[in-house]
N, C-alpha and C positions, 0 to 999 in steps of 0.2 A: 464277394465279401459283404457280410451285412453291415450297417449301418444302426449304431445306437443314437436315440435323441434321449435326453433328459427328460424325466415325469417329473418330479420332484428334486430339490435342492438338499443339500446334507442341513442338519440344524441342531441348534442347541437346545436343548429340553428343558435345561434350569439345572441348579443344582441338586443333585442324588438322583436326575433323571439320566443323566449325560446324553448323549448326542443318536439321532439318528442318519442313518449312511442315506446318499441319493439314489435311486430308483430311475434304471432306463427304462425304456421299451426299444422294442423292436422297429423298425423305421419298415413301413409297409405290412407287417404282422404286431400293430398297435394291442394286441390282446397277449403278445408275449411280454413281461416283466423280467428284468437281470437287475437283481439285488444282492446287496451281502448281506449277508446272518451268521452271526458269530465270526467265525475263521475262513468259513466259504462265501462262494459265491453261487448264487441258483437260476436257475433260468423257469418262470411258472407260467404255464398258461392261465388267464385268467378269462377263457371264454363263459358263456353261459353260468356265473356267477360263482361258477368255479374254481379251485388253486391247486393245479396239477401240476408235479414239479417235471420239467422234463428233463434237466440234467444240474450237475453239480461241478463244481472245478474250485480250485487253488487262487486262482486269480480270472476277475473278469476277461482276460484273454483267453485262456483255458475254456470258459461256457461261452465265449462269441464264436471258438471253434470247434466245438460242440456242435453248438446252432448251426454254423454255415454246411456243416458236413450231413446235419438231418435235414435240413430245409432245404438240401440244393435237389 
């Protein structure tokens, strides 16, 4: 099972900015990103300055198991 550590903290932008979500990574593949945007949730490689999305799901459990079934 993979393991998520936190990049970033959820926060509050001000008002008419409202809020952005927290940002994991990948614990041992620190160049994968699990974010939510909008309704989903994304899983992006962000190697070589890149933003390749590898998969998509419903809820951050849904793309951790995504993740564990391509990277095993």
């Amino acid at each position: 099972m993979l393991k998520l550590t936190k990049k970033s903290a959820a926060q509050w932008n001000g008002n008419g900015f409202g809020s952005s979500t927290a940002e994991w990574v990948v614990k041992g593949h620190e160049n994968i990103e699990v974010f939510q945007l909008g309704l989903y949730w994304i899983a992006a490689d962000t190697a070589h300055g890149m933003n390749r999305k590898i998969c998509r799901g419903d809820t951050k459990a849904d793309v951790v198991a995504q993740l564990t079934a391509e990277l095993a």
